[in-house]
N, C-alpha and C positions, 0 to 999 in steps of 0.2 A: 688755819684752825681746822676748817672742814675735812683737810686733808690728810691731815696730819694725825688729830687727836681722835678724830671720829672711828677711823681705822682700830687705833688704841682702843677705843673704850666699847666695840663692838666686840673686838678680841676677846675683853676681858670681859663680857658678858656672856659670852658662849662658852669661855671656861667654866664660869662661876654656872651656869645652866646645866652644863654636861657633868656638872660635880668634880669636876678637878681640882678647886682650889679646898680649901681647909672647912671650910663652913656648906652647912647644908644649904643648899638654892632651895629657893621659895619660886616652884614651877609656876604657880600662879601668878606671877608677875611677870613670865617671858612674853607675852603678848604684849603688857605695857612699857615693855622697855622694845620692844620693837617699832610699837609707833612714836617712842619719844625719839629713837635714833631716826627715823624714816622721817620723820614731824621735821629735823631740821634740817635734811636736805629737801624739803619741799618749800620751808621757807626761806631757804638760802635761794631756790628757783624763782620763786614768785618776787624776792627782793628785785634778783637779777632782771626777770624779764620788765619790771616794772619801773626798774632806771631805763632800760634800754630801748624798750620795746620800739616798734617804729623802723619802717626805714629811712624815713626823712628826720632821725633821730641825728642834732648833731654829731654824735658819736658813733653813727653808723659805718664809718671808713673802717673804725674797730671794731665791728664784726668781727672777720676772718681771724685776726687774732686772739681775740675771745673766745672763736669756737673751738682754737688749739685748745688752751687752755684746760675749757671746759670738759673736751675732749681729754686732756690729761689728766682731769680729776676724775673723770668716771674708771679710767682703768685702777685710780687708787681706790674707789670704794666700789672693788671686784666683788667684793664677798659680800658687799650689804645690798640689801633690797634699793633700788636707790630709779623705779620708774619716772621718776619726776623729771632728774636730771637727762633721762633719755631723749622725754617730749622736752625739755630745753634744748636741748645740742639739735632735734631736728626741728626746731623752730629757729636757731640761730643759721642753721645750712640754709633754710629758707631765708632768712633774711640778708644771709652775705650774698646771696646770688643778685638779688632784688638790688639792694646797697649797692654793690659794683656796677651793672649795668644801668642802674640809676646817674649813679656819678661819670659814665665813661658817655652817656649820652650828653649828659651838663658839659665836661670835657669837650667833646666834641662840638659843640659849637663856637670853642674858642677857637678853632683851626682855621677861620677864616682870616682872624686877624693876625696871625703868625705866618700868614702866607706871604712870602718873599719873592715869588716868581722867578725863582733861581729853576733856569731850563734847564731838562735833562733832554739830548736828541737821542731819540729811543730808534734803533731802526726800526722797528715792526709797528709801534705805537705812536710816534711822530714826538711833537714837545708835550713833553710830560714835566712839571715839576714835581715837589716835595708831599705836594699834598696826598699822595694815593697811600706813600711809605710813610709818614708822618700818623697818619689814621688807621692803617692797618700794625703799626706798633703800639699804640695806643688800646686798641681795639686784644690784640693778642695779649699784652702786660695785663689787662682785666684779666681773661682768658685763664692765663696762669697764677693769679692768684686764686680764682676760684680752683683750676685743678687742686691746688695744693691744701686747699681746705674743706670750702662747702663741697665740692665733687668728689673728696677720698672718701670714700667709702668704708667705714668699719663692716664687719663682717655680721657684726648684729645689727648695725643701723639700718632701715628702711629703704627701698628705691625713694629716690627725692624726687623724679615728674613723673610716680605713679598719682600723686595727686593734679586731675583734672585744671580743679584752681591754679594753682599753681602754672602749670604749661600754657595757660594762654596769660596770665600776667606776666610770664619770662618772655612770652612770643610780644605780645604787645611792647614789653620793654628793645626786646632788639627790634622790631620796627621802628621804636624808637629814635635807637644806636645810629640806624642806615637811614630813617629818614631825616633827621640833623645834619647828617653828611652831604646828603644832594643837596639840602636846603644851602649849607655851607657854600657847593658849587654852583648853584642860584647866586647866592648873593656875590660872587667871587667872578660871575659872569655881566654882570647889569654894567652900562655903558656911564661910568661916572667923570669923562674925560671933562664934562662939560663942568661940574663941578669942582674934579682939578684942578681945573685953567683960573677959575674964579680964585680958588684958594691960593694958589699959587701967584697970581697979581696981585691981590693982598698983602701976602705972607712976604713975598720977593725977595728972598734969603738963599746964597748957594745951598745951606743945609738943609732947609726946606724941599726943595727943587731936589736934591740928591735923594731925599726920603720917597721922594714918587715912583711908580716902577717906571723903568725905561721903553716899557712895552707899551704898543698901541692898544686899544681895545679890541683890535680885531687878535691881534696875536693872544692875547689874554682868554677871550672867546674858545681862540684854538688851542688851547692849552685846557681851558676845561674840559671840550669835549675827546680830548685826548686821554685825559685826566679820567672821565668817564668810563672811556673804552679800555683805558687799563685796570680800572678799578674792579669790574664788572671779568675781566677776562684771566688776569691775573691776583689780585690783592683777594677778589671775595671766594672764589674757590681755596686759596689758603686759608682763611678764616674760618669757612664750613668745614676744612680738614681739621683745624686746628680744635675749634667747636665739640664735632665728635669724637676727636681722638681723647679728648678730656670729658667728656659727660654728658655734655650740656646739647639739649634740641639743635640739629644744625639749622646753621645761618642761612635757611633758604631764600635769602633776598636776594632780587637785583635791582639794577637799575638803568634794565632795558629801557622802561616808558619815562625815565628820567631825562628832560631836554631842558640845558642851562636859556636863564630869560635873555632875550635882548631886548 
């Protein structure tokens, strides 16, 4: 409706003011039919931000497709006064940012349990499995969806980490990101053979016993800090390239002073 008719009946006010159509305009009324056209995209804004608002909003994953959207109506209503809709679309840029690296931290701490110990022999970085690549597409998939949204930049719309607030709640958020990640290699490292064995005299089942890795805890050990050293040397220098080449403060983490528990 906003889109569509509002266009329409803006048009047809600016004729009927400029005197184009057949009957005299009554100038004294162009001011109150400016704020009635204005009046309802402000409460078409306040509706929106008022379902949505939040980023712990169930519906916050819809964000970035929302700010298409939003983004699409404001080029329809070119011609109208229409500030409201502006501070919406960069409160929603703000929120998809927020949103995504919110949920890719949440994400990321389910990588522990999808870890399979499937070795990869790396020559340079010794046993590496899944987890360094498993986390850094994960991490990058975020990435690109903000490029494609909250980070394109219209050419009227504001820098998005000129605000202060902003930059350290997106820094504290990828602190976040990378610190759920080492945590991950923490818990992916702790010696639970002893546990195991428990479970597994219990259980007593081939399927059972097939579901355990076949790896010692020491090899598992060296596999995290493998996992480490490649994370740290390869996977998070792509990420900060990846980071700035799309907008977003680079990923200046590491996880030099990161050491898995034994």
């Amino acid at each position: 409706v906003i889109s569509v008719l509002l266009p329409e009946l803006w048009s047809l006010g600016q004729s009927y003011f400029s005197g184009e159509l057949y009957i005299k305009p009554d100038q004294t009324k162009q001011a109150e039919f400016k704020n009635a056209t204005t009046g309802c995209i402000s409460e078409m804004c306040r509706l929106i931000r008022g379902c949505l608002a939040g980023s712990r909003n169930p519906l916050s994953g819809w964000f970035p497709h929302c700010l298409r959207h939003l983004r699409q109506l404001s080029s329809q209503l070119a011609q109208i006064p229409h500030d409201p809709l502006k501070v919406l679309i960069h409160y929603f840029r703000m929120e998809s940012v927020k949103s995504v690296l919110m949920t890719t931290a949440d994400q990321i701490k389910d990588l522990s349990h999808r870890e399979d110990w499937s070795v990869i022999h790396d020559s340079k970085y010794g046993l590496i499995t899944h987890l360094p690549s498993s986390f850094e597409n994960l991490v990058s998939s975020s990435v690109n969806v903000l490029k494609e949204s909250a980070l394109l930049k219209d050419s009227k719309e504001s820098e998005l980490f000129d605000n202060e607030p902003l930059q350290k709640e997106v820094g504290h958020l990828v602190q976040a990101v990378f610190s759920n990640y080492t945590q991950c290699i923490d818990n992916l490292s702790i010696n639970r053979e002893e546990e195991q064995s428990m479970a597994v005299s219990e259980m007593s089942t081939p399927t059972f016993r097939q579901a355990q890795s076949s790896l010692s805890w020491e090899e598992r050990l060296l596999c995290c800090i493998c996992n480490i050293q490649y994370s740290v040397e390869v996977v998070l220098p792509h990420l900060c390239s990846d980071a700035t080449e799309a907008g977003l403060p680079p990923f200046g983490l590491g996880f030099s002073n990161q050491q898995p528990k034994n």
